[in-house]
C-alpha positions as CSV (number, residue, x, y, z in Angstrom):
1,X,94.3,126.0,102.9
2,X,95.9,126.8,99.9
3,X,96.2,124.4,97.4
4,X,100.0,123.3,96.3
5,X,99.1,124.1,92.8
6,X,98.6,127.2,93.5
7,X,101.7,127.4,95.5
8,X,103.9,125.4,92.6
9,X,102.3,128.0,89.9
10,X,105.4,130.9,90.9
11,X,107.7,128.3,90.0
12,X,106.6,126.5,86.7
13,X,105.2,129.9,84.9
14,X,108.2,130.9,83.7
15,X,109.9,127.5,82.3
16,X,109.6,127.7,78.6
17,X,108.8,123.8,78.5
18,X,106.0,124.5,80.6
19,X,102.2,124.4,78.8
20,X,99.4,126.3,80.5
21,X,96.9,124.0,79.5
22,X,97.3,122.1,82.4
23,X,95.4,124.4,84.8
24,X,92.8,125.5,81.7
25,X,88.9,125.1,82.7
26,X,88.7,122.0,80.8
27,X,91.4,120.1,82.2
28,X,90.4,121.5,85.9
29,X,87.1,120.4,85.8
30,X,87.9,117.0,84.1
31,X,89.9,116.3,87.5
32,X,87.9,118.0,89.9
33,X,85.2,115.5,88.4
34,X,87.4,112.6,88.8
35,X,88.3,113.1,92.6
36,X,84.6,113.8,93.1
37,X,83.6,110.3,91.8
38,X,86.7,108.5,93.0
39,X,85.6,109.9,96.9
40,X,82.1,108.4,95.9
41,X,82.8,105.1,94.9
42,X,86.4,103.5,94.9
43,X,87.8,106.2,98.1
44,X,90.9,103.6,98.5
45,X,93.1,103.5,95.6
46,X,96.4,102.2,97.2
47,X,99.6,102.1,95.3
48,X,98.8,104.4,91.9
49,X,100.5,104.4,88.2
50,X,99.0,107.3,86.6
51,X,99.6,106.3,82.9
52,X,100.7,109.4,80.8
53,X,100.5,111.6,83.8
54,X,102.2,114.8,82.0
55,X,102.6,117.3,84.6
56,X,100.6,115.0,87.2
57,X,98.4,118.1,89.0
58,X,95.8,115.2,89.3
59,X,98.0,113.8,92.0
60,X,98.2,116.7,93.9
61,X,94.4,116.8,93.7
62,X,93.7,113.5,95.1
63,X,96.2,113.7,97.9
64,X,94.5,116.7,99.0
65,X,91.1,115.2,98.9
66,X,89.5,112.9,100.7
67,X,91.1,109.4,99.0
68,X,93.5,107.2,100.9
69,X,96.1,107.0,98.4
70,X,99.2,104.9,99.4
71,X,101.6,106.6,96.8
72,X,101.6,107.5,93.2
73,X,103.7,106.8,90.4
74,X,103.4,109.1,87.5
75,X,104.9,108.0,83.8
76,X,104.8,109.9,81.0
77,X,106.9,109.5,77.9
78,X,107.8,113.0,77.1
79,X,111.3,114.0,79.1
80,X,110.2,117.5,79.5
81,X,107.6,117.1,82.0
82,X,108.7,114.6,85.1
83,X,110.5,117.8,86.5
84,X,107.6,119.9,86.2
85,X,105.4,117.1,88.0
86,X,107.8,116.9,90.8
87,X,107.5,121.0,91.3
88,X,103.9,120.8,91.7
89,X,104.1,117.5,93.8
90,X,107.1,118.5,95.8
91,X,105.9,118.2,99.3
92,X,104.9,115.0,98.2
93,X,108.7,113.9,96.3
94,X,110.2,115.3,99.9
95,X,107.9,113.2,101.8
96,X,109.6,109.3,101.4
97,X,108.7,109.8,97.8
98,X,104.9,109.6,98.5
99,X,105.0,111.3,94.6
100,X,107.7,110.3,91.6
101,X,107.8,110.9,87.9
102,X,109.5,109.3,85.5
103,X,110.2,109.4,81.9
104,X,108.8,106.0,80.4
105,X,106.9,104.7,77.6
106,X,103.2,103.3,79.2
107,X,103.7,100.9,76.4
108,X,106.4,99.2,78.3
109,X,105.1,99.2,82.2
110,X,104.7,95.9,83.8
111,X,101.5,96.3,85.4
112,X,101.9,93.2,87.6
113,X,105.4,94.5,89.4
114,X,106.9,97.1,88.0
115,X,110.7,97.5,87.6
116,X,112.2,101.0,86.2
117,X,114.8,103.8,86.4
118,X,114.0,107.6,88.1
119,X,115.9,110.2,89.0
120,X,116.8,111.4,92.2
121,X,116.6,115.0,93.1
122,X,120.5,115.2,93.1
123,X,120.5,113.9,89.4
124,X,121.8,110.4,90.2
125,X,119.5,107.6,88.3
126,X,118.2,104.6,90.8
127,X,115.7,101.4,90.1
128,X,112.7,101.1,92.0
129,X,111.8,97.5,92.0
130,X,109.2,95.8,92.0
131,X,106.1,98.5,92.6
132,X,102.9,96.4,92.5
133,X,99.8,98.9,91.3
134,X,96.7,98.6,93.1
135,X,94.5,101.4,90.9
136,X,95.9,102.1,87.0
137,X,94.4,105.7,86.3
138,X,95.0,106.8,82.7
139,X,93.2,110.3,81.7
140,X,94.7,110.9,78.3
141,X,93.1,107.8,76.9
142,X,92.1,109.8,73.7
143,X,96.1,110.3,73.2
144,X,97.0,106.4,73.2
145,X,98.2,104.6,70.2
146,X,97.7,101.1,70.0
147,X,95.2,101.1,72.9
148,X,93.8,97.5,73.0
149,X,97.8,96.7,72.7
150,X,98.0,99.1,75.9
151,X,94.4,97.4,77.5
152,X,95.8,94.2,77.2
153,X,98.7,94.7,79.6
154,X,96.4,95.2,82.7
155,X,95.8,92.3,84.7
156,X,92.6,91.4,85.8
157,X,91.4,92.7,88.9
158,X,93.1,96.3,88.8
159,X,90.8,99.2,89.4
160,X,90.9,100.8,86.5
161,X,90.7,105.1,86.1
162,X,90.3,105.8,82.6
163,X,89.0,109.4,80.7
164,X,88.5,109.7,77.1
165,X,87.0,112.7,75.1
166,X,85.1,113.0,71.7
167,X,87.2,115.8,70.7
168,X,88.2,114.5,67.0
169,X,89.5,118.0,65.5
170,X,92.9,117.5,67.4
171,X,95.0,115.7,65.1
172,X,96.9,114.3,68.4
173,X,93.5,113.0,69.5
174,X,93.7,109.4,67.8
175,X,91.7,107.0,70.1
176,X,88.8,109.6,71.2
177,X,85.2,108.0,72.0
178,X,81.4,108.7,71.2
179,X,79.7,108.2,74.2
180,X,80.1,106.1,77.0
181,X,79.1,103.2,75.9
182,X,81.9,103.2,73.6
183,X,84.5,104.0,75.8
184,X,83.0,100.2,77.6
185,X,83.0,98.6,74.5
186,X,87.5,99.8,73.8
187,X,87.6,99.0,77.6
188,X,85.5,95.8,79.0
189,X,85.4,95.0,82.7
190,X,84.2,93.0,84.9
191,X,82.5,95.3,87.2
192,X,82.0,99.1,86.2
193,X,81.1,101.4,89.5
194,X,80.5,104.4,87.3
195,X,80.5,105.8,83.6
196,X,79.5,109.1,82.8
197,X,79.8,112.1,80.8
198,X,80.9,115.6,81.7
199,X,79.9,118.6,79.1
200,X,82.9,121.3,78.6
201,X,82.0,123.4,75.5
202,X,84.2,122.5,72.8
203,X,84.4,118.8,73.6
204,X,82.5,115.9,75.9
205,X,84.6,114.5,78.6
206,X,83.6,110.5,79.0
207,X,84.7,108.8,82.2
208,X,84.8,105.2,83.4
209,X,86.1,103.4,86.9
210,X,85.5,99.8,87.6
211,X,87.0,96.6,88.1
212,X,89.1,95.3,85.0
């Protein structure tokens, strides 16, 4: 079966907004890596917010694999990309909104029951009230300003996501990590069910799940 990615490629090559990063070895792997360890150790995540989600292909990736996965909500403060997250999640936007993106600061979630305007394919703006997060999945942890301000927000008891890097020469990169270890110590929990590093040339990709 061919992957919607694939399939959602032919539409989102050709928007100029559109940044082909997204399906480079690096950030492939980093996710492929993630599903793998997710079906290993946490394989029910519930209701999702995936925390700077940009063009959320990881969603695609773990509704396609084999992780019961409620629905997911993907935020991302950048306006440009919610559109081009919905194009490659589309089955999942048509199916009772299984998938939605939406243009918000992480900063200002309510990670307890979540509150917040979207759009609706026709264009009109609606609230969603009240979405309560089971699993908080954040992959762009070396991008977050502020983090223990952003750490702090999580109630206890969330499964926590999380992927960092040690990838310092990117001037965007402003919360990377060393090792794993370190990435605990900017992100304690109360259980961790896995930490580990993943080796992609240029950079080290460091991830953590657990129990917050």
């Amino acid at each position: 079966m061919t992957s919607q990615l694939i399939k959602s490629l032919y539409y989102v090559l050709d928007n100029p907004d559109f940044n082909k990063d997204c399906i480079s070895g690096g950030q492939l792997k980093s996710k492929e890596w993630l599903v793998k360890k997710v079906e290993e150790y946490c394989p029910d995540l519930g209701i999702v917010f995936l925390c700077a989600g940009w063009y959320a292909t990881l969603a695609t990736m773990l509704f396609e694999s084999n992780v019961l996965v409620t629905k997911i909500r993907s935020f991302d403060i950048d306006p440009k990309v919610w559109e081009i997250a919905e194009i490659f999640n589309t089955e999942l936007v048509s199916n009772a909104w299984k998938f939605k993106a939406s243009t918000q600061d992480i900063m200002d979630i309510d990670y307890t029951e979540h509150t917040y305007d979207t759009i609706k394919p026709g264009g009109e703006v609606t609230s969603v009230n009240r979405e309560v997060p089971n699993t908080i999945v954040n992959t762009s942890c070396e991008h977050i300003e502020n983090w223990s301000d952003w750490w702090n927000k999580i109630p206890k008891g969330k499964l926590c996501i999380l992927q960092s890097n040690d990838y310092k020469e990117l001037p965007e990169h402003i919360n990377c990590v060393d090792n794993v270890d370190h990435f605990k110590s900017i992100a304690p929990m109360t259980t961790y069910l896995y930490g580990g590093d993943l080796i992609l040339g240029k950079y080290t990709r460091y991830m953590i799940i657990g129990i917050k």
